[in-house]
The first five atom37 places (N, CA, C, CB, O) and aatype in JSON, in Angstrom:
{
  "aatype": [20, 20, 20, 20, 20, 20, 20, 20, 20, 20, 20, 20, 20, 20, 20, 20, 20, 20, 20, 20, 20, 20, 20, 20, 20, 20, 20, 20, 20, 20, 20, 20, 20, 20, 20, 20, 20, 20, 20, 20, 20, 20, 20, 20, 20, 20, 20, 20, 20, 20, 20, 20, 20, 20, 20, 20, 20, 20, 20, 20, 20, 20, 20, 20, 20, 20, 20, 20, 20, 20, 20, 20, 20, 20],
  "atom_mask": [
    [1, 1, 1, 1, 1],
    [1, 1, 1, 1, 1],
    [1, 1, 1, 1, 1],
    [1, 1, 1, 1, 1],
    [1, 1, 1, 1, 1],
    [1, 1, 1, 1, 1],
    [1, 1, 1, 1, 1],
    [1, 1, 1, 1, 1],
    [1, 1, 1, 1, 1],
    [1, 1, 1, 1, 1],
    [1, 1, 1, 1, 1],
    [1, 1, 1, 1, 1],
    [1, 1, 1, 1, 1],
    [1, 1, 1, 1, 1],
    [1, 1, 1, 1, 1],
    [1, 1, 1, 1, 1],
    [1, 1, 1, 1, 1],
    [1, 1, 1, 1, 1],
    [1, 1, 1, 1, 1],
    [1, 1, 1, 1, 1],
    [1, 1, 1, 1, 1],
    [1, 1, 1, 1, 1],
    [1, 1, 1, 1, 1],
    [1, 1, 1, 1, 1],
    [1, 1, 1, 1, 1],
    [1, 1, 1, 1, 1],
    [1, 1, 1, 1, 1],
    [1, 1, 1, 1, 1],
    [1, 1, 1, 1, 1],
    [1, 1, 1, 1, 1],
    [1, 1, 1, 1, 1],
    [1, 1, 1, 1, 1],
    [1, 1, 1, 1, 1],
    [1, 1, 1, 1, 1],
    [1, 1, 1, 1, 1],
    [1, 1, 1, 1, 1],
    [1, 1, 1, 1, 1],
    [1, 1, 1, 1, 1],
    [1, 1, 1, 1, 1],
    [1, 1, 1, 1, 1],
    [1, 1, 1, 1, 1],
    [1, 1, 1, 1, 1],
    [1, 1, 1, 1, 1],
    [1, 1, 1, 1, 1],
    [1, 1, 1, 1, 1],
    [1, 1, 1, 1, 1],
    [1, 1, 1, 1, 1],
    [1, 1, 1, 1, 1],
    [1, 1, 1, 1, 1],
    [1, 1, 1, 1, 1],
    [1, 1, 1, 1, 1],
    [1, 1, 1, 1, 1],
    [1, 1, 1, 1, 1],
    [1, 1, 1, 1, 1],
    [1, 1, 1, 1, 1],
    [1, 1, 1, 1, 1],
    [1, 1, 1, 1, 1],
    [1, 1, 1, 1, 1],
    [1, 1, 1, 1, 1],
    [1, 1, 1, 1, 1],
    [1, 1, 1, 1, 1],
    [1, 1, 1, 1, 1],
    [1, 1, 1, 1, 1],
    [1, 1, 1, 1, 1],
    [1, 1, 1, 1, 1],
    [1, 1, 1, 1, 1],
    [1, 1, 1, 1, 1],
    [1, 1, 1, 1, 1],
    [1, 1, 1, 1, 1],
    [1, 1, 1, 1, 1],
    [1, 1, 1, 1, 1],
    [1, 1, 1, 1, 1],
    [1, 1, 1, 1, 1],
    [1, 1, 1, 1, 1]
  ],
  "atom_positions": [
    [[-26.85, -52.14, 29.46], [-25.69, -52.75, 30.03], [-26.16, -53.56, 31.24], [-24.63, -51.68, 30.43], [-26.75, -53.01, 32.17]],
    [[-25.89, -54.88, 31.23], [-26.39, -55.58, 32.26], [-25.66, -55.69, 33.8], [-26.49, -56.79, 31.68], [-24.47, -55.97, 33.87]],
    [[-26.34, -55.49, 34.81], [-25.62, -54.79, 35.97], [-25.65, -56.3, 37.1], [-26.66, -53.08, 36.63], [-26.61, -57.06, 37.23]],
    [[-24.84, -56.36, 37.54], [-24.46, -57.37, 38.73], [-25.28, -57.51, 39.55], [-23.42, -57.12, 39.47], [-26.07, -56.57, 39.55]],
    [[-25.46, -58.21, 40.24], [-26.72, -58.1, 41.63], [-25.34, -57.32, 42.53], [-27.61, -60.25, 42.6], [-24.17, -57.68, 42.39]],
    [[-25.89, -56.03, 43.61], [-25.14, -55.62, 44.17], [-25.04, -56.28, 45.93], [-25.39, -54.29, 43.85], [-26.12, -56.49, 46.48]],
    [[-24.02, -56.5, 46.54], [-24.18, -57.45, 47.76], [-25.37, -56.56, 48.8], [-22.43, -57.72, 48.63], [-26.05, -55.56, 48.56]],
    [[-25.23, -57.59, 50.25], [-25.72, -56.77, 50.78], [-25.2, -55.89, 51.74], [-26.46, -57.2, 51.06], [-24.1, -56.18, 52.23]],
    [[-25.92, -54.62, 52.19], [-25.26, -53.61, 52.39], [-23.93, -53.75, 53.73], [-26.41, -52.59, 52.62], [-22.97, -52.98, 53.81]],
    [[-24.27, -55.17, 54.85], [-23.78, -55.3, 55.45], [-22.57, -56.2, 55.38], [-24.48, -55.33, 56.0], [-21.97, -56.34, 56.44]],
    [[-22.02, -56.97, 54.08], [-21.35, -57.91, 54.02], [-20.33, -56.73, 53.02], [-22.09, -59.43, 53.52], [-20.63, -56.09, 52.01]],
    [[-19.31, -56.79, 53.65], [-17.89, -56.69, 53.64], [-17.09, -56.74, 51.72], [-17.41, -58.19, 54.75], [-16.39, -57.68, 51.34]],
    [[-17.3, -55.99, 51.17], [-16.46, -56.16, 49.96], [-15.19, -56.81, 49.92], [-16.22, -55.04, 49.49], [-14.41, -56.4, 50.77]],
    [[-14.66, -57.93, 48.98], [-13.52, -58.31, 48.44], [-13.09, -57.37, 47.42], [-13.63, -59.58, 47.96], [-13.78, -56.5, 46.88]],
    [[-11.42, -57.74, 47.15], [-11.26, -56.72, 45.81], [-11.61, -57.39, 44.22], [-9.51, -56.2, 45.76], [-11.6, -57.05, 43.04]],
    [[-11.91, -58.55, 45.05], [-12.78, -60.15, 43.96], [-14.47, -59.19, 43.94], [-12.99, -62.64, 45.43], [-15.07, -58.83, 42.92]],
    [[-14.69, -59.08, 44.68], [-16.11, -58.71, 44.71], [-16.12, -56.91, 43.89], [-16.69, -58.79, 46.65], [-16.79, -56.55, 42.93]],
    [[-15.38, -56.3, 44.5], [-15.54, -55.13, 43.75], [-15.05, -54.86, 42.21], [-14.98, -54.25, 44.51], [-15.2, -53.79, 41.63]],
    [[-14.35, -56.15, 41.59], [-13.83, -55.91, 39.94], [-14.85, -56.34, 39.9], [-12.57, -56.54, 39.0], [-15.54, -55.37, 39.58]],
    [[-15.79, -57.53, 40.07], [-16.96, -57.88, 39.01], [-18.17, -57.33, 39.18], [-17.28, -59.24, 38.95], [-19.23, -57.9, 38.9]],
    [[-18.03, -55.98, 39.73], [-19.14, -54.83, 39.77], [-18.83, -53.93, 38.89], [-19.32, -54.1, 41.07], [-17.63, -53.83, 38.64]],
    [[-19.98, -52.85, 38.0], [-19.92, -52.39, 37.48], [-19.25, -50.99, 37.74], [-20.73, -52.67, 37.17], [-18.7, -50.96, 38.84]],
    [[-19.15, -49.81, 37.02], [-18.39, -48.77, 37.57], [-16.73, -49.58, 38.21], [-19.51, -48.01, 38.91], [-16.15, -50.65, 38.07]],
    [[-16.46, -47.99, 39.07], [-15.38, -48.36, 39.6], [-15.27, -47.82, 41.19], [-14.32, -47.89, 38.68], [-16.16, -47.03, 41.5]],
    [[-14.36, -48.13, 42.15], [-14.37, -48.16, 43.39], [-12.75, -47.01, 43.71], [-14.42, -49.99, 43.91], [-11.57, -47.23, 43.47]],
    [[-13.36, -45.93, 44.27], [-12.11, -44.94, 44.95], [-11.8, -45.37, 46.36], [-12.56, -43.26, 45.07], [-12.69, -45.89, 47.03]],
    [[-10.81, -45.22, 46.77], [-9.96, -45.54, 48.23], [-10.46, -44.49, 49.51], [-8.08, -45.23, 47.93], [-9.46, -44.17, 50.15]],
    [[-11.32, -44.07, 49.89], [-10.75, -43.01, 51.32], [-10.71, -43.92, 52.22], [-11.76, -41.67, 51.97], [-10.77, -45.13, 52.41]],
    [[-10.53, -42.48, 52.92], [-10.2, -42.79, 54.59], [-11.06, -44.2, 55.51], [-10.76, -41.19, 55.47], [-10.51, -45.02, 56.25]],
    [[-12.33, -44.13, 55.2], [-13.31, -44.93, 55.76], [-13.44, -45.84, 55.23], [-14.35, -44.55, 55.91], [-13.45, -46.81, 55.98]],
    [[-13.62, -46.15, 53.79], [-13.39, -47.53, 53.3], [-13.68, -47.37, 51.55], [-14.57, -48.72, 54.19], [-12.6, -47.12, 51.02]],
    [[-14.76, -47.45, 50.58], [-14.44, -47.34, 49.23], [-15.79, -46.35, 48.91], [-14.28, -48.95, 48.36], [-16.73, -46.28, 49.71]],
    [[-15.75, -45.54, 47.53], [-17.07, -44.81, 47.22], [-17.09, -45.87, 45.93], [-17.06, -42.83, 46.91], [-16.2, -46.56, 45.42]],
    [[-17.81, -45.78, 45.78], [-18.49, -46.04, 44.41], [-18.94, -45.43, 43.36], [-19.28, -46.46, 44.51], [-19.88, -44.72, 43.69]],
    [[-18.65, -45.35, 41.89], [-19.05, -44.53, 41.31], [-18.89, -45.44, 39.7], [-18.3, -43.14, 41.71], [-18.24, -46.45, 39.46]],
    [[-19.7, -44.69, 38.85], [-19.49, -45.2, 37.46], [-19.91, -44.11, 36.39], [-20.34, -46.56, 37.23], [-20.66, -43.18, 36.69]],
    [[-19.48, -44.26, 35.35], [-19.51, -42.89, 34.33], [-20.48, -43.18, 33.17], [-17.91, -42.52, 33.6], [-20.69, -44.38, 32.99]],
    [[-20.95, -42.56, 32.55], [-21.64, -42.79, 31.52], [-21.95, -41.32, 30.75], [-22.84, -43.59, 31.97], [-21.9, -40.14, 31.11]],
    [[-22.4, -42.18, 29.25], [-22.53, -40.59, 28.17], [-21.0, -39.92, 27.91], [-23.61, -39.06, 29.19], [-19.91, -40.16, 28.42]],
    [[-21.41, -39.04, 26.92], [-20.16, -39.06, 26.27], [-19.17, -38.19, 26.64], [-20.31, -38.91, 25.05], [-19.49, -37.13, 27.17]],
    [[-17.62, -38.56, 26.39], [-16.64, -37.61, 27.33], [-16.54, -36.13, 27.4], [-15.35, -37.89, 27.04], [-16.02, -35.36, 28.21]],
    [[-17.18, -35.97, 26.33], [-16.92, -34.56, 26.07], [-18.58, -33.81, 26.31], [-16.17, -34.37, 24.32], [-18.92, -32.8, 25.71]],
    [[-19.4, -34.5, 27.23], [-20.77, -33.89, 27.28], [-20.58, -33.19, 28.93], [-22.22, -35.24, 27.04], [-19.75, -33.36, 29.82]],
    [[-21.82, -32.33, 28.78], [-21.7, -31.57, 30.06], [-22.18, -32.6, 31.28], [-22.68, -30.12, 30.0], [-23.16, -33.32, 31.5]],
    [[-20.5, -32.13, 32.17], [-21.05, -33.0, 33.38], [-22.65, -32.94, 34.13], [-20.09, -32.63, 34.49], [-23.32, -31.92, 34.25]],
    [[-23.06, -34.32, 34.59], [-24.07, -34.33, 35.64], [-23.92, -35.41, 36.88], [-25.37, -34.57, 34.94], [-23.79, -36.63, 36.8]],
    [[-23.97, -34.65, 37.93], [-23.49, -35.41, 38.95], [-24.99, -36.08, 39.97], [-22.35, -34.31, 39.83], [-25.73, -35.51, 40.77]],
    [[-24.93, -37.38, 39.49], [-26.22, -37.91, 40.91], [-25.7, -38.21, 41.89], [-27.18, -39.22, 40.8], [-24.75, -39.0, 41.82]],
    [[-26.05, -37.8, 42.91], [-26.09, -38.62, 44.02], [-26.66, -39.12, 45.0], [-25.65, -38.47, 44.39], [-27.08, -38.49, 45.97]],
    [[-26.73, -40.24, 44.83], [-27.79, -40.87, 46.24], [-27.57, -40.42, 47.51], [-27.68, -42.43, 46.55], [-26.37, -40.2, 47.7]],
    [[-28.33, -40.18, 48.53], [-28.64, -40.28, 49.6], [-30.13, -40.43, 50.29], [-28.06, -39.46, 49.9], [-31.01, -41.03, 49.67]],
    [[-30.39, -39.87, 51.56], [-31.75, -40.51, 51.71], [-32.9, -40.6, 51.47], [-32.0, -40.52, 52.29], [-33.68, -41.46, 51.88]],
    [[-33.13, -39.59, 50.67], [-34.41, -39.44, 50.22], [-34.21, -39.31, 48.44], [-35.14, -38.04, 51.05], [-35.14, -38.92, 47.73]],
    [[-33.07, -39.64, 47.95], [-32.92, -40.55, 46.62], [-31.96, -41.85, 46.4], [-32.46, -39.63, 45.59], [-30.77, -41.98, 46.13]],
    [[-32.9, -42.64, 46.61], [-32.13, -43.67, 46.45], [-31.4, -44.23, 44.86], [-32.98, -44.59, 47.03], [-31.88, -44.05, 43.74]],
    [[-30.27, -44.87, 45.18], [-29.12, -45.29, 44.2], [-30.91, -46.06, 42.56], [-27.46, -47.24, 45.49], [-31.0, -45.64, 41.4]],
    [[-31.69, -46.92, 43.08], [-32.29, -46.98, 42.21], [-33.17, -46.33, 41.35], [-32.51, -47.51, 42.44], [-33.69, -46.81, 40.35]],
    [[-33.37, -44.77, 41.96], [-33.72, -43.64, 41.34], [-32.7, -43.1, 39.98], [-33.77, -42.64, 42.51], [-33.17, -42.32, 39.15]],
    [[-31.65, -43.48, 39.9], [-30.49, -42.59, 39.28], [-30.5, -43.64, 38.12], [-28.86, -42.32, 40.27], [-30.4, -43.33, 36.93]],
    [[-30.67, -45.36, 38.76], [-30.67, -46.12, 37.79], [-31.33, -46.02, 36.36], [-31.0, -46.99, 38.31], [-31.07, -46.55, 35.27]],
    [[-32.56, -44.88, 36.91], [-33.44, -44.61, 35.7], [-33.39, -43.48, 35.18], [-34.68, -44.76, 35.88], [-34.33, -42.96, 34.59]],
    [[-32.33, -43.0, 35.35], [-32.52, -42.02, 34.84], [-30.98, -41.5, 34.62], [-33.48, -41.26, 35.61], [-30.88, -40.31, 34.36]],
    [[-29.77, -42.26, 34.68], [-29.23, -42.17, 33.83], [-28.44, -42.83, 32.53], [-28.96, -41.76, 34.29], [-27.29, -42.7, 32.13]],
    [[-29.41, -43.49, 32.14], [-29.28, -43.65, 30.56], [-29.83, -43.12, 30.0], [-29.45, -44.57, 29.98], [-29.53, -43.34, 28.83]],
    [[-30.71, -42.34, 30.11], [-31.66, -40.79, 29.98], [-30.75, -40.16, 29.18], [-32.02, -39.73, 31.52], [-30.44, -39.92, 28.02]],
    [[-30.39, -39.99, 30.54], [-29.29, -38.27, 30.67], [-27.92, -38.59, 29.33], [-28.08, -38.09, 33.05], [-27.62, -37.96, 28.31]],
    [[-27.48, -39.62, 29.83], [-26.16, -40.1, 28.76], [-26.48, -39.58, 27.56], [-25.91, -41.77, 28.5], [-25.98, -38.59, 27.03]],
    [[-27.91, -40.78, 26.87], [-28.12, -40.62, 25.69], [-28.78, -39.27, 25.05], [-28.74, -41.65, 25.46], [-29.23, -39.1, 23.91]],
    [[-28.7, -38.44, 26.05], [-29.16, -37.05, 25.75], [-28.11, -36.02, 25.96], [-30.34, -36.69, 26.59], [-28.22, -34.83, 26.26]],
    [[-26.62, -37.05, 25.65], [-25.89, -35.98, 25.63], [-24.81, -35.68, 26.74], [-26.76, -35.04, 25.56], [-23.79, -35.02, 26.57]],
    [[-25.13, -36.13, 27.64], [-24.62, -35.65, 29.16], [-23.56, -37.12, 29.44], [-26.29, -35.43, 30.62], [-23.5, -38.34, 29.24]],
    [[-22.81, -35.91, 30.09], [-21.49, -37.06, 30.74], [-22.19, -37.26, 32.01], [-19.59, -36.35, 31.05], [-22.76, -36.33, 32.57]],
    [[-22.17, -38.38, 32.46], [-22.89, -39.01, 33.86], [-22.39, -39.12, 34.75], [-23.34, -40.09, 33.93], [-21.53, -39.91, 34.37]],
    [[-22.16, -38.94, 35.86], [-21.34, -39.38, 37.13], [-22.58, -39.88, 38.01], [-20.34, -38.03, 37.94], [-22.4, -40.34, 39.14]]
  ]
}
């Protein structure tokens, strides 16, 4: 699935900018999370999440892994 260039970390999302990103975008308090699903609905959840010592392009590889082995992706 071919993925968007993502902005940079300091420039300000539109709601133009966040539909033509992949996944989808939740509302809190502070401003939006990000998240996207993959693998099949009925597979056992697995939840990545980035932070500092795994970065978001770590997960990139590894979950279409996980999907196609079954696993619902978060």
């Amino acid at each position: 699935m071919p993925k968007a260039a993502i902005p940079a970390l300091s420039r300000k999302l539109s709601d133009t900018d966040r539909s033509s990103l992949p996944g989808a975008f939740a509302r809190i308090t502070r401003g939006y999370v990000h998240y996207e699903f993959s693998g099949p609905v009925d597979g056992p959840l697995v939840v990545l999440v980035p932070g500092l010592s795994v970065p978001y392009s770590t997960w990139e590889r590894n979950a279409p892994f996980l999907a196609l082995s079954g696993f619902r992706v978060l």
